[in-house]
C-alpha positions as CSV (number, residue, x, y, z in Angstrom):
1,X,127.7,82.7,102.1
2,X,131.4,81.0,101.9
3,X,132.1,78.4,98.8
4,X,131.9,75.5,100.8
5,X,128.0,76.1,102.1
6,X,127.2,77.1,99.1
7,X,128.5,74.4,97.1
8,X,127.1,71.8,99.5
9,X,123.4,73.1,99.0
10,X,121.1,70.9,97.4
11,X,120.7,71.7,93.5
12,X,116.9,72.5,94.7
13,X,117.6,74.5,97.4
14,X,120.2,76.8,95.1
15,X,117.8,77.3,92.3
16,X,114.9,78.5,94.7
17,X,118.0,81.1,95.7
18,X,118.2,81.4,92.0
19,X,114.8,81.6,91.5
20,X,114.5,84.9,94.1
21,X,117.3,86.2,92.8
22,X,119.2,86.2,96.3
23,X,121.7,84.3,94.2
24,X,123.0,85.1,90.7
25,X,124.1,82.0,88.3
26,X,127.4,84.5,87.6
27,X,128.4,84.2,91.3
28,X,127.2,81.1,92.0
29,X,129.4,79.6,88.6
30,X,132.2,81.3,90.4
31,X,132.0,79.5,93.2
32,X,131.9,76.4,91.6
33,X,134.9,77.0,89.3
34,X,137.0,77.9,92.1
35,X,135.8,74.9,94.6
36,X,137.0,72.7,91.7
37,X,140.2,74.7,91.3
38,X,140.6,74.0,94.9
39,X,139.4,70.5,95.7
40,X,139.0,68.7,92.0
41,X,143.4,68.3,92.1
42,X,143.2,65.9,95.0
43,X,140.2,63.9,93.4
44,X,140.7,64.0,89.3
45,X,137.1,64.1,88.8
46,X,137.1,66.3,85.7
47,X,138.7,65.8,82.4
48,X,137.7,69.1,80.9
49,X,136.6,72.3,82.7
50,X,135.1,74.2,80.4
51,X,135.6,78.0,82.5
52,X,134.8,80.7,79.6
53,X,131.8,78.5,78.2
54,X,130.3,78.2,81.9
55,X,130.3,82.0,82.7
56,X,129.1,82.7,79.1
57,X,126.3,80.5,80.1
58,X,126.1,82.4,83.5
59,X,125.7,85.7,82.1
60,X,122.8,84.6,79.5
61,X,120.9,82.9,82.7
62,X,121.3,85.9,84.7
63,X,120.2,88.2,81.7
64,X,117.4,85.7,81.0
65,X,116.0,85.9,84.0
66,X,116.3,89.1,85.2
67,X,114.3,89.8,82.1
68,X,111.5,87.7,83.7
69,X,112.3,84.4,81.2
70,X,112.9,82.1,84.0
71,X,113.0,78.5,83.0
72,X,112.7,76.6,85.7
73,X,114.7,74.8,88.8
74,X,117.5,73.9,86.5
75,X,117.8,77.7,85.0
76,X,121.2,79.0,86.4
77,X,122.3,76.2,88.4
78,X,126.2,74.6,87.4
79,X,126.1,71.0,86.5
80,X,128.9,68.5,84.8
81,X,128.5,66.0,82.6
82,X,130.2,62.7,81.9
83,X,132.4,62.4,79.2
84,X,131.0,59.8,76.9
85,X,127.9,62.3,76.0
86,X,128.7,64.3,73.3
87,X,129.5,68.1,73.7
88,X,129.5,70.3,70.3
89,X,132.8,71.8,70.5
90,X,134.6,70.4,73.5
91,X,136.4,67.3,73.3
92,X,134.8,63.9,74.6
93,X,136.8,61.3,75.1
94,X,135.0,58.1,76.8
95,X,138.1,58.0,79.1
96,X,140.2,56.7,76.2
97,X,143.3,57.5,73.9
98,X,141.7,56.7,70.5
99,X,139.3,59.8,71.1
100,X,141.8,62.0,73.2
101,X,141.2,64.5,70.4
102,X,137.8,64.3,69.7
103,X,135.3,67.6,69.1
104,X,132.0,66.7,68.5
105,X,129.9,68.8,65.8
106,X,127.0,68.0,67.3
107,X,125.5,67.7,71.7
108,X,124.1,64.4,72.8
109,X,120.5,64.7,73.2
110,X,120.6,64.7,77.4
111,X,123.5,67.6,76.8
112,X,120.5,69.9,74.7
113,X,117.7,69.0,77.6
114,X,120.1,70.1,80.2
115,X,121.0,73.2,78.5
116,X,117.7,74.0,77.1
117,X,116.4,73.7,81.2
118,X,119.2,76.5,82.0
119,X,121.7,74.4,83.5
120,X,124.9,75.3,83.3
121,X,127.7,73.2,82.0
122,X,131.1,73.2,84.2
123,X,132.9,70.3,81.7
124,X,133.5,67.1,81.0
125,X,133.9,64.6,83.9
126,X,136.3,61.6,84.2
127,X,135.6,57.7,83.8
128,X,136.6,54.2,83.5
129,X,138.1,53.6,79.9
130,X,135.3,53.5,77.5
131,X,132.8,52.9,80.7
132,X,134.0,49.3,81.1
133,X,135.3,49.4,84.3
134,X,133.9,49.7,88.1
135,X,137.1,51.8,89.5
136,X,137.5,54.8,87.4
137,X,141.2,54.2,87.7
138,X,142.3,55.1,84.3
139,X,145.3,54.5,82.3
140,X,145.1,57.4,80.3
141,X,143.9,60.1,82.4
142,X,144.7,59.0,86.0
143,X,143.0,57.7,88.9
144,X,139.7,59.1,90.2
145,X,139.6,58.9,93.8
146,X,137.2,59.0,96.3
147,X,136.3,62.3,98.3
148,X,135.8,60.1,101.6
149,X,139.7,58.3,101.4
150,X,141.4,59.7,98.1
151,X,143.2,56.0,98.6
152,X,140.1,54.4,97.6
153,X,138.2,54.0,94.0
154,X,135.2,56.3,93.8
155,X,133.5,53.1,91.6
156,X,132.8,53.0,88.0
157,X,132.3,53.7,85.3
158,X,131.0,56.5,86.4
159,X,133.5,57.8,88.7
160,X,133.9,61.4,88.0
161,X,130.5,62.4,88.4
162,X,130.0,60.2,91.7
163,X,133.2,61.7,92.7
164,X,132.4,65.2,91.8
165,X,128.7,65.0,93.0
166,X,129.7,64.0,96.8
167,X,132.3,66.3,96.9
168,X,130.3,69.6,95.8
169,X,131.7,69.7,92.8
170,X,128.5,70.2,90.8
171,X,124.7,70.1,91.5
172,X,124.0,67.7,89.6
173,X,126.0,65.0,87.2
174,X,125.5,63.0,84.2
175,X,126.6,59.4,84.6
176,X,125.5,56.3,82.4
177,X,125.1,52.8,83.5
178,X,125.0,49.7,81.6
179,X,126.3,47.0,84.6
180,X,125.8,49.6,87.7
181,X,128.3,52.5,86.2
182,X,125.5,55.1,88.4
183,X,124.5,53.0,91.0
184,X,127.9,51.8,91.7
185,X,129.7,55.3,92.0
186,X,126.8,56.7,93.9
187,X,127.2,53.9,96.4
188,X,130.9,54.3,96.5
189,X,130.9,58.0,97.0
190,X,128.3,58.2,99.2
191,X,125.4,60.4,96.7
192,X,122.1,59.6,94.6
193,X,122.1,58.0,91.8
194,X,119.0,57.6,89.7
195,X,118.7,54.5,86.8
196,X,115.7,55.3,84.7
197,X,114.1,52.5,82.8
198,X,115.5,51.7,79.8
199,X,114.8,54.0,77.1
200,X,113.1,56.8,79.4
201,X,115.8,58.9,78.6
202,X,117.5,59.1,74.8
203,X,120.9,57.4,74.3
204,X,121.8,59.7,71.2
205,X,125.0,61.2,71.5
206,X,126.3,59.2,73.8
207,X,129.4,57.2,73.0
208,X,127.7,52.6,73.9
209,X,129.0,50.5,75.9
210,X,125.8,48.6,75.1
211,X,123.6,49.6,73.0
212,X,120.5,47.2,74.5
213,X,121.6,47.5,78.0
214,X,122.9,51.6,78.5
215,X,120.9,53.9,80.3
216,X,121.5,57.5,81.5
217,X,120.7,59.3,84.4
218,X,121.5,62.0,87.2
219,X,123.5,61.3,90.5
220,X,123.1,63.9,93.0
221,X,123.3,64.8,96.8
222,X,119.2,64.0,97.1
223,X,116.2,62.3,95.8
224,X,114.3,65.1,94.8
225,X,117.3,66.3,92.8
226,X,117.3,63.3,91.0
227,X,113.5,63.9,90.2
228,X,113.9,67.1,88.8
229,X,116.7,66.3,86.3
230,X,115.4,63.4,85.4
231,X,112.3,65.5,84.3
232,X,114.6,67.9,82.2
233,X,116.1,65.1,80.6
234,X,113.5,62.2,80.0
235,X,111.5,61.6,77.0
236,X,110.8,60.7,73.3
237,X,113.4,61.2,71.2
238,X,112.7,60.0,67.5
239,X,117.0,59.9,67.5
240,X,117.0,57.1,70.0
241,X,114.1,54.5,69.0
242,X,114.4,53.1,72.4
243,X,112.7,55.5,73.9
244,X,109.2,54.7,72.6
245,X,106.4,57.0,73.1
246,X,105.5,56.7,77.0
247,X,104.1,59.8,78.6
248,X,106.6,61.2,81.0
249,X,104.9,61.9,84.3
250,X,105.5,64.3,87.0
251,X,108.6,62.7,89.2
252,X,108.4,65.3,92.2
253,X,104.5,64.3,92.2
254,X,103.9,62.0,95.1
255,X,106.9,61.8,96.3
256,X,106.5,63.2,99.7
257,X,104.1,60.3,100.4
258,X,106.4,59.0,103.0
259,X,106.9,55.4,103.7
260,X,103.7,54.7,105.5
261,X,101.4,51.9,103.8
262,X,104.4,51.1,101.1
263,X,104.9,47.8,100.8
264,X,108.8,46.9,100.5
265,X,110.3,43.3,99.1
266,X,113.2,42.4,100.7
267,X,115.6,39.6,98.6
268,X,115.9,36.3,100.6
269,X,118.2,35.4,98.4
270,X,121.4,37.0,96.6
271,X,121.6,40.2,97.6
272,X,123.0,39.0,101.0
273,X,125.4,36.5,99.5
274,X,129.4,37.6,100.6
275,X,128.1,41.0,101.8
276,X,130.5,42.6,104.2
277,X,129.2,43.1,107.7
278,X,129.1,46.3,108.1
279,X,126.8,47.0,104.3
280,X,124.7,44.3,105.5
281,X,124.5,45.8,109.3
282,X,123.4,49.4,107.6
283,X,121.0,48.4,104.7
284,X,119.1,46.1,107.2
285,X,118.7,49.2,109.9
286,X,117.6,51.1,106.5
287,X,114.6,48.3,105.9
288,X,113.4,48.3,109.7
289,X,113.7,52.4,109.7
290,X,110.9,52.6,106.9
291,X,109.1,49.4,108.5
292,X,108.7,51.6,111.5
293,X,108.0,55.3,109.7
294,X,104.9,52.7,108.5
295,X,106.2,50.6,105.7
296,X,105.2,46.9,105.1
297,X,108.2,44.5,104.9
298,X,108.1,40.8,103.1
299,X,110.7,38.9,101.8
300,X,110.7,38.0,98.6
301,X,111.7,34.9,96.7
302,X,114.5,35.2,94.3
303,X,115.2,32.0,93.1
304,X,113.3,32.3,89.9
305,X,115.9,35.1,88.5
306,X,118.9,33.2,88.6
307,X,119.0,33.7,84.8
308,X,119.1,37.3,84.6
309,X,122.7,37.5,85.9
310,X,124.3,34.6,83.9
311,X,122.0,36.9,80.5
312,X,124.4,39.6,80.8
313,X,127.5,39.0,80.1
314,X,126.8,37.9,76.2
315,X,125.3,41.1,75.7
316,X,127.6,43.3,77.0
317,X,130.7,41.1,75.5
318,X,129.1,40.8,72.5
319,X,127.6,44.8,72.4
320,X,131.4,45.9,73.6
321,X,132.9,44.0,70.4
322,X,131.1,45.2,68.0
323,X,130.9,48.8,68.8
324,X,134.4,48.4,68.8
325,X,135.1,46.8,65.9
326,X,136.4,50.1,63.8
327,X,139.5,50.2,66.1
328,X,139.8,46.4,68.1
329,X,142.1,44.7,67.9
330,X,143.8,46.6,64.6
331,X,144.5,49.3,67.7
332,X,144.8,47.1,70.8
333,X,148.1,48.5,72.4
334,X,145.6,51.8,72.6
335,X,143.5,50.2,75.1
336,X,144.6,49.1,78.4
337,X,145.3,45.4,79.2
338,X,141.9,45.3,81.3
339,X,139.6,46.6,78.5
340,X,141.0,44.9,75.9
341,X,140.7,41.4,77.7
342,X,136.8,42.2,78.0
343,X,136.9,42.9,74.3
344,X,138.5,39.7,73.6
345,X,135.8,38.0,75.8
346,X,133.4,39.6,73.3
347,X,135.0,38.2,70.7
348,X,134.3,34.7,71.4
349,X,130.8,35.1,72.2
350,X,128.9,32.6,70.2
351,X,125.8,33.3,67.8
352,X,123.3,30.8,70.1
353,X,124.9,32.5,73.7
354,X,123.9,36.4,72.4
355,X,120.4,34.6,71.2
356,X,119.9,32.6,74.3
357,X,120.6,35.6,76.7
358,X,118.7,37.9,74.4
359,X,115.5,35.4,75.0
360,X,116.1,36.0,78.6
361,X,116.3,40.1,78.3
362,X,113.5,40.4,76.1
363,X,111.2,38.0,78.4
364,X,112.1,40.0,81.3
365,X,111.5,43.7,79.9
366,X,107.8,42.4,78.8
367,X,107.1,41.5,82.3
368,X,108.6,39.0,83.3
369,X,111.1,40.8,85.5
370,X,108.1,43.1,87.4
371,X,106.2,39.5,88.0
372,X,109.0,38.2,89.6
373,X,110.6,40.8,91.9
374,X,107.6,42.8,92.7
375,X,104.7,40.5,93.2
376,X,102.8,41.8,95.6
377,X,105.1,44.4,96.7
378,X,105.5,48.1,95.3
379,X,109.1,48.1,95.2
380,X,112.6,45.7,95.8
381,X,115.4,46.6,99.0
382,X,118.4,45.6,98.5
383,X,122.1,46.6,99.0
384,X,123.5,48.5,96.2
385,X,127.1,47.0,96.2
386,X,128.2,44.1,98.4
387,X,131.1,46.3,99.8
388,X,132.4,49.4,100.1
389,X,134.9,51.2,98.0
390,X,138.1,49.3,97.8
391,X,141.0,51.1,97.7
392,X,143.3,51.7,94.7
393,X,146.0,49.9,95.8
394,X,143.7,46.4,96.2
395,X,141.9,47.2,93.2
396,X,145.6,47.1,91.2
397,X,146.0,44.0,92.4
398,X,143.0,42.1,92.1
399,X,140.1,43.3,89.3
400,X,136.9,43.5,92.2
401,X,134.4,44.3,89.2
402,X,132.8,41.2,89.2
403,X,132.2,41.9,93.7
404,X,131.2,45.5,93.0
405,X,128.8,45.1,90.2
406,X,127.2,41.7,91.5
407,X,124.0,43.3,92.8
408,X,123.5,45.7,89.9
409,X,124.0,44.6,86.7
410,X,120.9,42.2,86.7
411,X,118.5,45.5,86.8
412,X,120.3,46.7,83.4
413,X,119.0,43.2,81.7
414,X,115.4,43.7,83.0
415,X,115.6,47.6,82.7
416,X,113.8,48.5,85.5
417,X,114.6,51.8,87.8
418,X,116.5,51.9,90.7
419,X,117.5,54.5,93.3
420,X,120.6,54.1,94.7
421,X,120.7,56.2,98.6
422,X,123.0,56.1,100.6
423,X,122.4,54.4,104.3
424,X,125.3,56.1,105.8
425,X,129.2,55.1,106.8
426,X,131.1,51.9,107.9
427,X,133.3,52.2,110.9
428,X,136.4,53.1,108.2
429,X,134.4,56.1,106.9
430,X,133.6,54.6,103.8
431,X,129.6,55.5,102.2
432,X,127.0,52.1,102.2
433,X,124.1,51.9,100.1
434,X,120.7,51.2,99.6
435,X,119.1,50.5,96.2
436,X,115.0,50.2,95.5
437,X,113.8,49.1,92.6
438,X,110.4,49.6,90.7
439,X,108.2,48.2,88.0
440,X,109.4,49.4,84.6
441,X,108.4,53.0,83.4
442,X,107.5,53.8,87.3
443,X,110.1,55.7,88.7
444,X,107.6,57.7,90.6
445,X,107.3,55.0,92.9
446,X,111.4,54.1,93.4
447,X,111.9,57.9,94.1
448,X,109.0,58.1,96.8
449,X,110.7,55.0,98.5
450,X,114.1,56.9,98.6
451,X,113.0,59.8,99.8
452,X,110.9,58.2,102.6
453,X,113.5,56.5,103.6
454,X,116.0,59.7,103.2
455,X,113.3,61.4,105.3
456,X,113.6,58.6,108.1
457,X,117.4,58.5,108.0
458,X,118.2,62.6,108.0
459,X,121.2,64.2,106.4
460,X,124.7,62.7,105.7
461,X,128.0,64.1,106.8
462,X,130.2,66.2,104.2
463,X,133.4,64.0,102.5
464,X,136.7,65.3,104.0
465,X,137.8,66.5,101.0
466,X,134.7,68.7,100.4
């Protein structure tokens, strides 16, 4: 099997190789090393690439299960792993100068799942300065581009692991999202990305944008990928007090139920507001392909959340600032002039603003948010990003983070799940996006919708690049 197939298998399909031993974790690391070697210069997706420590890691998963210790569907397989989670002895740098140097002591708490499920680390992957930032075009490091047009932005702020993702770069990535930072570069680059509900999977370790609106998850190149790292990773950690002391179910269970008697909400309001045609032309042929594989299909009234945008913004601003604090502004000409102007926005957010919009958060997350989108309806449809990946060049010129994140960042505040699939390509060859979104704490039921409707759609194309 040449690099290219291989890398391009589903991280399920290559550990059921794995798994029969028709493919060793040594070879397959190979592989993956030298398809980054080979593709990763034209896209920047990695900041480190840690060689020795992946075929170390190869070797023990091949002796481990040769021996008969196999771990599961994550034993063996080569994954990446953004790089604002801590990694015990390789630098992490959140995309920024002030931690260029940094070596942890210590692995963030999604780093030790990953590893103690088998998976294999390939390195660090790159992002926008200190994950505030939709376009992964970073001052420090260089611009991530997209594997479908390397003149476009591959989104943000997770834009290495979107990148690296659609381009067969890894099985599976790491990303975190606090405005849309998965969603957003799984849109973009044409892959899966998976928002858990807040706190279903532990924060420890990993460098905040904000601490009461991060979340981390996997993108990958299909639902049931996402499922099955999401199982490796979720759960109570007594590290990360946000992650209470819910049950973690099984995510692959159920969802093969297919799209017949689900019953989809579709936005009348704000998710089709300044959509470009084409996004709007695909996600509405997404809707009436799982309306007629046996879906039932409302709409949905969305006046009643007109808060939950507006609720943002203080948090993060304010979050931002004081996580920041140590080094802003005594270091400002450290952080580029786009970061440091959100800082300063963080600055000036008022005592009353962060309580008002913390009123708002902590109504939605005890219900409020599951009342009002999901009434009657099992889960949300709606476009995951209003456009499609703008190019660099535009980008430079004028900021589109506020266009790109407009349909995401409200499910941070309210901390419901969301599966971000992708509905196929515009006419320029750029990925669109569909995103459904479920009750809080029942991903289950967002990854049977996207796999239904990934079942009704059939595969996507490879990137160029890939």
């Amino acid at each position: 099997m040449d690099d290219k197939t291989l890398g391009m298998m589903s991280l399920e399909a290559v550990g059921a190789e794995i798994a029969a031993r028709r493919i060793s974790p040594v070879e397959l690391t190979e592989a993956m090393l030298r398809r980054i070697a080979a593709i990763d210069p034209q896209l920047n997706s990695y900041i480190t690439v840690t060689d020795d420590a992946a075929m170390a890691s190869a070797r023990q998963a091949e002796t481990e299960i040769a021996a008969g210790n196999y771990r599961g569907p994550l034993h063996g397989v080569p994954i990446a792993i953004k790089d604002l989670f801590a990694t015990k002895g390789v630098r992490t740098t959140a995309g920024s100068k002030i931690l260029n140097d940094w070596i942890p002591d210590h692995d963030a708490a999604v780093v030790e799942k990953l590893a103690s499920a088998g998976a294999i680390s390939l390195g660090k992957l790159g992002m926008h300065e200190w994950a505030y930032g939709t376009t992964s075009d970073n001052v420090h490091f260089g611009p991530i581009r997209n594997p479908w047009n390397t003149d476009h932005v591959p989104g943000g702020s997770s834009g290495g692991s979107g990148a690296a993702t659609a381009a067969g770069l890894a099985y599976a990535t790491m990303g975190s999202d606090t405005g849309g930072s998965i969603r957003m570069p799984a849109a973009a680059c044409g892959c899966v990305g998976l928002m858990p509900t807040y706190g279903r999977v532990s924060l420890f370790g990993a460098i905040p944008l904000s601490w009461t609106l991060d979340h981390a998850g996997p993108l990958t190149r299909t639902v049931r990928d996402a499922a099955i790292v999401l199982q490796a990773i979720a759960g109570r950690d007594a590290r990360d007090p946000a992650t209470g002391h819910a049950a973690v179910p099984d995510f692959l269970d159920g969802i093969e139920a297919g799209a017949k008697g689900l019953r989809i909400g579709v936005p009348k309001q704000f998710f089709w507001d300044r959509l470009e045609p084409a996004i709007e032309t695909s996600v509405r042929a997404a809707i009436a392909a799982l309306e007629a594989g046996g879906a039932s299909v409302r709409e949905v009234d969305m006046v009643q959340i007109a808060q939950y945008p507006r609720a943002i913004g203080p948090i993060m601003f304010a979050d931002a600032a004081a996580y920041h604090a140590p080094y802003y502004p005594s270091r400002r000409e450290e952080y580029s002039p786009q970061v440091a102007s959100l800082l300063d926005l963080g600055l000036k957010i008022t005592g009353p603003q962060l309580a008002a919009a913390m009123r708002v958060l902590t109504e939605a997350r005890a219900g409020g948010a599951d009342a009002a989108l999901l009434d009657g309806v099992d889960v949300l449809a709606a476009p995951t990003m209003p456009i499609a990946a703008p190019s660099i060049e535009s980008a430079r010129a004028a900021d589109p983070s506020g266009r790109m994140s407009a349909f995401t960042t409200l499910f941070d505040l309210t901390g419901q799940p969301v599966v971000a699939v992708p509905t196929g390509l515009t006419p320029e060859g750029l990925p669109a996006s569909i995103s459904f979104v479920a009750r809080r704490r029942d991903e289950r039921t967002a990854l049977r919708a996207a796999r239904a409707y990934e079942q009704v759609r059939g595969s996507m194309p490879t990137p160029p690049v890939a």
